[in-house]
Steps between C-alpha positions, in 0.01 A plus 500: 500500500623842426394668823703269720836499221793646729672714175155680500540560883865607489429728221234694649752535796776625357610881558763705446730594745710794452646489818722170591672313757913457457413113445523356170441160329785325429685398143382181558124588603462730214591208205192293521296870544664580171435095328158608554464843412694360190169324413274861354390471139768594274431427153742263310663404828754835467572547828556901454570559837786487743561596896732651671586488858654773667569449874804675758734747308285482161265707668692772525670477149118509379464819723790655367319434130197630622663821652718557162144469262295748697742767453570558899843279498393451881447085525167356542423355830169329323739162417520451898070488573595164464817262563377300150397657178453296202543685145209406262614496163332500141763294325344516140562207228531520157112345385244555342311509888468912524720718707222547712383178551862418608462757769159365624662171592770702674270701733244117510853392658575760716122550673452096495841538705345702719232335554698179593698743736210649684366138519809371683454756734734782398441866383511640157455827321602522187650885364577581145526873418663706226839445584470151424602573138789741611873406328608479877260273641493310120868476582551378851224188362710438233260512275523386130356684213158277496462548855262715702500575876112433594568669891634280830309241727607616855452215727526469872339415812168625613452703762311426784222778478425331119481132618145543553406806289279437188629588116336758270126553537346221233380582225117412294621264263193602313667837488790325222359181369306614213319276232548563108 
């Protein structure tokens, strides 16, 4: 029965949280979180995506980039709202699948990700921005050419005044689910 299906229940859970704990998933936890995320539709099997981690010192070569493509030159403390950030990237094949298509499996990845994260009890907000196509941030990636940076997971623990607090206020499905 759908009612009683626990994906339906964790989905309706989930939340952001823009404010984290210093706790992080491990390497190790993350892999079968990122096996499954792996499974989104993505039309002829490209796999246009890729993730990068960026934990410890990272953070503050990512706030360096950050500072350098605003214009202030002053690092960005935003890397360190959470001890692990994980780079989503648009890594575009050459196909006859759409550019944009490609990137819609990217961001399936990254908010199925998410999902599994908030599901295994940790916190998750997800910030892209502007400056996610800067040459400074594209640099300190190391992105290629066909690559796009879609904006960061920032992952961490919960904190404790969350644990029981309820997501976004839900919406009338009637609202979006039209009929042609």
């Amino acid at each position: 029965m759908i009612g009683d299906s626990p994906v339906l229940r964790a989905a309706l859970a989930r939340r952001s949280h823009s404010s984290v704990t210093d706790s992080a998933p491990t390497r190790e936890e993350l892999l079968p979180l990122v096996a499954a995320a792996s499974r989104v539709a993505d039309h002829s099997s490209l796999r246009p995506w890729r993730l990068i981690e960026i934990r410890g010192s990272a953070r503050a070569k990512l706030g360096k980039a950050l500072g350098k493509a605003d214009g202030s030159r002053k690092p960005s403390e935003k890397p360190f709202r959470s001890s692990l950030l994980i780079a989503v990237v648009a890594s575009r094949k050459k196909s006859k699948v759409p550019a944009w298509e490609q990137d819609a499996t990217a961001a399936g990845v990254a908010h199925t990700l998410s999902l599994l994260l908030d599901e295994a009890g940790w916190g998750v907000f997800w910030r892209t921005g502007e400056l996610t196509r800067t040459k400074p941030v594209r640099k300190v990636h190391k992105l290629k050419k066909n690559e796009e940076l879609l904006g960061w997971l920032y992952v961490g623990g919960v904190r404790e005044k969350y644990l029981d607090a309820r997501g976004k206020r839900p919406v009338d499905p009637n609202e979006f689910l039209t009929i042609l």
